[in-house]
C-alpha positions in Angstrom: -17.2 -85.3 52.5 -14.1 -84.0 53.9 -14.6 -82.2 57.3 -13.1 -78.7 58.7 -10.4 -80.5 60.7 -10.0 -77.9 63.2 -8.8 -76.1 60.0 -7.7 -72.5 62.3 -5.2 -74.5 63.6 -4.5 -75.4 59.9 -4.9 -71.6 59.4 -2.0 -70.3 56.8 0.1 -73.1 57.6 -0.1 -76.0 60.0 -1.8 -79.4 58.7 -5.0 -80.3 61.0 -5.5 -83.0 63.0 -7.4 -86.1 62.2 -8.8 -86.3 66.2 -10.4 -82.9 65.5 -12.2 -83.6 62.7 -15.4 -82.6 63.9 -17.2 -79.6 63.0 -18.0 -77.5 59.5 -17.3 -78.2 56.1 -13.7 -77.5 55.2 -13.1 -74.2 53.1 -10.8 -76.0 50.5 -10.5 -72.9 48.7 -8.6 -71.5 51.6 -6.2 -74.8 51.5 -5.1 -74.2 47.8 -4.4 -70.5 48.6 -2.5 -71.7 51.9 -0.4 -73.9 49.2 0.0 -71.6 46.9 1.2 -68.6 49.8 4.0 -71.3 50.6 4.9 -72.5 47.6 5.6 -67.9 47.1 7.6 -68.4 50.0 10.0 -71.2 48.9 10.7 -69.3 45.1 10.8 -65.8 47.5 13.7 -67.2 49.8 15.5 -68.8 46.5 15.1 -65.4 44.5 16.9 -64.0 47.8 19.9 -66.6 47.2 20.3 -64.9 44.0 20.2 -61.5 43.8 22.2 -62.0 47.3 19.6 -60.3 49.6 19.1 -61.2 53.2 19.2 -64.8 53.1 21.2 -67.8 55.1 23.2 -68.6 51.7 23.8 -66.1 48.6 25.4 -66.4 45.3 26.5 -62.2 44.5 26.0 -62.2 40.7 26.2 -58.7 38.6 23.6 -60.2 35.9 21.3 -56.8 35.4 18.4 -58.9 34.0 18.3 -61.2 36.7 18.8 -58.9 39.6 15.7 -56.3 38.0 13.3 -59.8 37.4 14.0 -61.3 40.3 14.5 -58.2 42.6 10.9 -57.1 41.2 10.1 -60.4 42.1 10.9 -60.4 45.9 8.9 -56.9 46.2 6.3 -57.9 44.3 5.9 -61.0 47.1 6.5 -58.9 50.2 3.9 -56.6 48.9 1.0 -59.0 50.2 2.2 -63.0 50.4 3.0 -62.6 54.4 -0.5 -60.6 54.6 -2.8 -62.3 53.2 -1.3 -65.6 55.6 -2.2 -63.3 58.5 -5.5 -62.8 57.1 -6.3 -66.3 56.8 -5.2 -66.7 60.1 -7.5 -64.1 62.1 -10.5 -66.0 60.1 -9.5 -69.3 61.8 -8.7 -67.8 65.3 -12.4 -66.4 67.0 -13.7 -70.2 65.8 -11.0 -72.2 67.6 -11.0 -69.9 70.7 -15.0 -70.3 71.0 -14.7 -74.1 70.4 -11.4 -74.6 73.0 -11.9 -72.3 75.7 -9.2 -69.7 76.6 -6.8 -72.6 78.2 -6.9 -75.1 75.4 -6.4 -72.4 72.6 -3.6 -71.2 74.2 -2.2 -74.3 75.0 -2.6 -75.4 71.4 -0.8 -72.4 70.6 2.2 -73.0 72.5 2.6 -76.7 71.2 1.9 -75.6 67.7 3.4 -72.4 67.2 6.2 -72.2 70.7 7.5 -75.2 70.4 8.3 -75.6 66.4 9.7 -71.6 66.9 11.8 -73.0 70.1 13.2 -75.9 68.2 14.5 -73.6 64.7 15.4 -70.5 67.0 17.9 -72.8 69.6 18.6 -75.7 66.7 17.9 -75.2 63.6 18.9 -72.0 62.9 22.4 -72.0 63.6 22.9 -75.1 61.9 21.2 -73.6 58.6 23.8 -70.4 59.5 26.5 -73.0 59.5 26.0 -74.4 56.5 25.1 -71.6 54.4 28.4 -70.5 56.1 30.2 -73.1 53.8 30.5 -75.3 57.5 34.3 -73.1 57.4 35.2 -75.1 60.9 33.8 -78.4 63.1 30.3 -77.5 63.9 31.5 -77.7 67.7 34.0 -74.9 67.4 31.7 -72.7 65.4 29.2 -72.9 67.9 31.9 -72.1 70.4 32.7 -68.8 68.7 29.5 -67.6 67.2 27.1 -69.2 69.3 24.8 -66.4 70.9 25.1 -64.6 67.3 23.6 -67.7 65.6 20.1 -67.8 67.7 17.1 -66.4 66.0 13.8 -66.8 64.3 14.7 -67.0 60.4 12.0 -67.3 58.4 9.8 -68.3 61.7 9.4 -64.9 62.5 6.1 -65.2 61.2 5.3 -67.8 63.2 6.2 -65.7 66.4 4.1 -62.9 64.9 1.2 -64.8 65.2 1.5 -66.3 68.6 2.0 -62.7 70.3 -1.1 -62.1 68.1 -3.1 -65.4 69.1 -2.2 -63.9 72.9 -3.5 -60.5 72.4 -6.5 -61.8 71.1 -7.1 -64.3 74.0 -6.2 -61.0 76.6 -9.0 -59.0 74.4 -11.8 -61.6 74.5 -10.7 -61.5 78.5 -11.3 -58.1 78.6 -14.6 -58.1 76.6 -16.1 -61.5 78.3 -19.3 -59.9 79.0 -19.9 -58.2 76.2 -19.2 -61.4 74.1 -20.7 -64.4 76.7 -23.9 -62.2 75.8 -23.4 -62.4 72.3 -24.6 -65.5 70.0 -22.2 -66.9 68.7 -23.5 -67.5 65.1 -22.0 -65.2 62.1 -23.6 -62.3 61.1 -23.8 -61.9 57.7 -22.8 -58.1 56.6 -21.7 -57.5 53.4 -18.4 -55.8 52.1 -18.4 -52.4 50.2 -16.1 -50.6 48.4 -16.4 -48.0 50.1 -15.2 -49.8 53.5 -12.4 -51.3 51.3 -11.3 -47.9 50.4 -11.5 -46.6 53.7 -9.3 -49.3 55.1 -6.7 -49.2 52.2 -6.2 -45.2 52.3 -5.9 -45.6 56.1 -3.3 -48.7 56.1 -1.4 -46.6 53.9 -1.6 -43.1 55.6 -0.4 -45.3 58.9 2.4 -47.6 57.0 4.0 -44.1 55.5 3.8 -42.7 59.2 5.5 -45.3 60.2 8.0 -45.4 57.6 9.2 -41.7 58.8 10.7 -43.2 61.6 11.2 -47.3 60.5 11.9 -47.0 57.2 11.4 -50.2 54.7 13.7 -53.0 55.2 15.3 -52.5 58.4 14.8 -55.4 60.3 14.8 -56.5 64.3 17.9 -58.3 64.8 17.1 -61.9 67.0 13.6 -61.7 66.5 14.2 -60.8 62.5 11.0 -58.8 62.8 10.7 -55.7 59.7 8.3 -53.3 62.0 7.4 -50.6 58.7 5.5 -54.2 57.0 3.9 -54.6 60.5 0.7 -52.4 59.6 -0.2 -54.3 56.9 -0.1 -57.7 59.0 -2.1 -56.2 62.3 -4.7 -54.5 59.8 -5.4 -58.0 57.6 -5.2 -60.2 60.7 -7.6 -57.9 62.2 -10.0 -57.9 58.8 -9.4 -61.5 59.4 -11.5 -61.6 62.8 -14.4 -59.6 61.4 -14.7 -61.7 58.3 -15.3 -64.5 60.5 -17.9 -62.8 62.2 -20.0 -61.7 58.8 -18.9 -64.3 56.5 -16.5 -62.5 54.0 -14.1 -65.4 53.1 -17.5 -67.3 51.6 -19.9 -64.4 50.6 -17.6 -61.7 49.1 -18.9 -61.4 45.6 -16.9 -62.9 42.5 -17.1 -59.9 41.0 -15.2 -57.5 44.1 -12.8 -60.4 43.6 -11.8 -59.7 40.2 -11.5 -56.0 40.9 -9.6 -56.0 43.7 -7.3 -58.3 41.7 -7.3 -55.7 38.6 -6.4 -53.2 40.9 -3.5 -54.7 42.8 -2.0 -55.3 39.5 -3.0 -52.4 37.7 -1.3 -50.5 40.8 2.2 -52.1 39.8 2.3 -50.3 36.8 0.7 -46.9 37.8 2.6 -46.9 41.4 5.1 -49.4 42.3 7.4 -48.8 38.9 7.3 -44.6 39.6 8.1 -44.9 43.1 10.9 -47.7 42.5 12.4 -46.0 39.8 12.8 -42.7 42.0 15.3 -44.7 44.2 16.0 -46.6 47.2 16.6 -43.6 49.5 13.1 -41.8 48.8 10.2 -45.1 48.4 11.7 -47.1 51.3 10.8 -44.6 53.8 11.0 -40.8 54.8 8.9 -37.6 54.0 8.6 -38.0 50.2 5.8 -38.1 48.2 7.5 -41.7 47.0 7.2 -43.1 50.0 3.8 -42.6 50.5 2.9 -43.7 47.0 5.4 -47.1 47.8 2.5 -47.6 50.9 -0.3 -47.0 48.7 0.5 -49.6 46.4 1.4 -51.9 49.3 -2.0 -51.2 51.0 -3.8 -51.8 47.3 -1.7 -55.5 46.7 -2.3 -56.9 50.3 -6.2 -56.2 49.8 -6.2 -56.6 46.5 -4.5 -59.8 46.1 -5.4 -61.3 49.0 -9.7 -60.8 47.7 -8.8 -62.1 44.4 -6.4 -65.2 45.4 -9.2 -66.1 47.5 -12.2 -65.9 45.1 -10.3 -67.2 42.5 -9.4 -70.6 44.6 -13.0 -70.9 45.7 -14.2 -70.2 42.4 -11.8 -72.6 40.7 -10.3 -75.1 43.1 -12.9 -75.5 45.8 -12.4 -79.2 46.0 -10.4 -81.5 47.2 -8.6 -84.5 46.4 -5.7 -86.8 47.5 -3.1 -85.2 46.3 -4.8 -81.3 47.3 -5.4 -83.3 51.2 -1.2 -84.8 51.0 -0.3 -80.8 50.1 -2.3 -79.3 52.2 -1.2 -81.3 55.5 2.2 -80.7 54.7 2.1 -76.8 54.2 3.2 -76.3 58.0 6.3 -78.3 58.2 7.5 -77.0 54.5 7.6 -73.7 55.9 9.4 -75.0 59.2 11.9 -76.7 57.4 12.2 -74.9 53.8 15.3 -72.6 54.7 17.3 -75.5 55.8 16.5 -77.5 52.4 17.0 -74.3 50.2 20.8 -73.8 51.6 21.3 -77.3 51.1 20.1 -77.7 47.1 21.6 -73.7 46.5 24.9 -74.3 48.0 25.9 -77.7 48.3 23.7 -79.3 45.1 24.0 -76.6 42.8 26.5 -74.1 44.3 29.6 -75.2 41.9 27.1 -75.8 39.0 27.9 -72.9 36.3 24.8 -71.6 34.8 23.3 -68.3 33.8 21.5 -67.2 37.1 17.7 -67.2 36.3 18.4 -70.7 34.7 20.2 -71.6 38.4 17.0 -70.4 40.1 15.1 -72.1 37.9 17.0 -75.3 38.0 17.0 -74.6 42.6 13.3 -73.9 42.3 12.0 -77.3 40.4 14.7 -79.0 43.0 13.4 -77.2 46.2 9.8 -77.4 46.0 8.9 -81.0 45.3 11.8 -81.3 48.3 10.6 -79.9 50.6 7.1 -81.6 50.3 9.1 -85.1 50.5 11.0 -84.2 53.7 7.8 -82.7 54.9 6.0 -85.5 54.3 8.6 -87.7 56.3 9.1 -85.4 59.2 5.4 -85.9 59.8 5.5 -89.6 59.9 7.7 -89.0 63.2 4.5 -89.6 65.8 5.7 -86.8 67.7 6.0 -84.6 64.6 2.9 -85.5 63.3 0.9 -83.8 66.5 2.6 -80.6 66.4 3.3 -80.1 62.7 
């Protein structure tokens, strides 16, 4: 039977390593949903390229249909997709930082997370901004004139998220290390309620619509390409993530809870998301409108929601592994490293002068991209060098 793999290193993204295979059972229902998360974020980046949102390469099309469907799309993603990764990724942290120490976790850290986010910032993102640029002059001349504008995280900006978060964490058990050196270290078990789950969504959305007053929805960090109003959402799952560790939630939370918090997140589309959409852009993204708040609602209801249900469906129905489930999973971190620099390259270059109704060009990108970017994955990795940090 397959092993844990030091799988909080694996956590959301990166592929374990075989050295580390050591300690508990694997949760393999947390590697499908890790797939699944990154297979939402190739088809969210290639909705992006069509609808022409904030993306490396976009194709402008006036199509109503397919900017509503795939513009629904991209919200209905950002609602919880980038969430429930950060939640997955407090579960994993407490166990690698007992099992390490303070040095090696943080170490591991900087190799797995600095490094990778180093190389895209520096490298690969200007390249990716050539290219999706149409490469107008000699790479050497671009970088020559738009140099310092071309730096920046991309799509890696989750990545840097969760290293300033891995840091706080180590700096909070630092500050608590005799409170928790006297603590066992075993989980203890306490179940969920729905009342605690209320609680938690109400105040996730009471603190997202504060924040919105100021940051309102959308507007983005340049360099760093952080979007602070989503920020609440992230800190508060991440943080659910470190107590469900501690009680046992990603394993115990009953089937049922699942369902319902699945049933809610998408019987919430209907009865919030579609009012507070169709009242405009100026009023939902942000401000002091009744919109706005109800936007946050339905926000806080689909990053708990979905990310319960994803979860207890996966373990329900896919907690098993075999070799193709082990080949995907490993290969989860480096997709998401290089996926922006294969989805210029299929949009523009493969498909760019292809004339076809839009949703059938996404749809054509999409069946391209994904099985792609597994391939190039899968050879990156073979690079020995590669194959320890990715």
């Amino acid at each position: 039977m397959s092993t844990q793999i030091d799988q909080e290193t694996s956590n959301t993204l990166e592929a374990p390593l075989a050295s580390e295979a050591t300690a508990r059972p694997r949760l393999f229902f947390v590697d499908h949903t890790r797939i699944f998360l990154t297979t939402l974020v190739i088809i969210h980046h290639l909705a992006l390229t069509y609808i022409a949102g904030p993306w490396y390469y976009r194709e402008t099309t006036y199509d109503l249909l397919t900017n509503l469907l795939l513009g629904l799309l991209v919200l209905f993603n950002q609602s919880f997709f980038m969430g429930c990764f950060f939640l997955i990724s407090g579960y994993f942290t407490p166990g690698s930082y007992n099992r390490k120490g303070p040095k090696a976790f943080l170490r591991d850290r900087f190799l797995r997370l600095g490094l990778p986010l180093l190389i895209f910032t520096f490298i690969l993102n200007p390249l990716i901004i050539y290219l999706g640029a149409g490469t107008p002059m000699p790479y050497g001349s671009f970088l020559l004139k738009y140099g310092v504008s071309t730096i920046g995280t991309g799509p890696l900006w989750f990545v840097e998220a969760l290293l300033v978060f891995d840091c706080l964490y180590v700096f909070w058990r630092w500050l608590t290390r005799k409170r928790t050196t006297s603590t066992p270290a075993t989980a203890i078990s306490k179940p969920l309620t729905y009342r605690a789950i209320l609680a938690f969504i109400l105040s996730l959305a009471l603190i997202t619509f504060l924040v919105r007053l100021w940051l309102p929805f959308g507007w983005t960090v340049p360099l760093v390409n952080l979007i602070p109003s989503n920020f609440p959402q992230y800190i508060g799952l991440f943080l659910i993530g470190l107590l469900a560790t501690r009680h046992g939630w990603f394993q115990n939370i009953p089937t049922s809870m699942g369902k319902i918090g699945l049933g809610v997140a998408l019987g919430s589309t209907l009865i919030l998301f579609l009012p507070a959409l169709l009242s405009g852009w100026g009023t939902f993204a942000g401000g002091l409108h009744w919109q706005a708040f109800v936007y946050a609602l339905w926000e806080a209801l689909m990053g708990v929601g979905m990310s319960m249900g994803l979860l207890v469906f996966f373990r329900q129905r896919m907690n098993r592994q075999g070799n193709l489930g082990k080949l995907l999973s490993r290969q989860a971190y480096a997709v998401y490293i290089i996926h922006a620099l294969i989805l210029v390259c299929v949009a523009e270059y493969a498909l760019g002068s292809l004339h076809l109704y839009p949703l059938l060009k996404f749809a054509l990108a999409m069946l391209i991209s994904i099985p792609l970017c597994l391939v190039c994955a899968y050879l990156l990795r073979k690079l020995p060098l590669a194959r320890k940090i990715l």
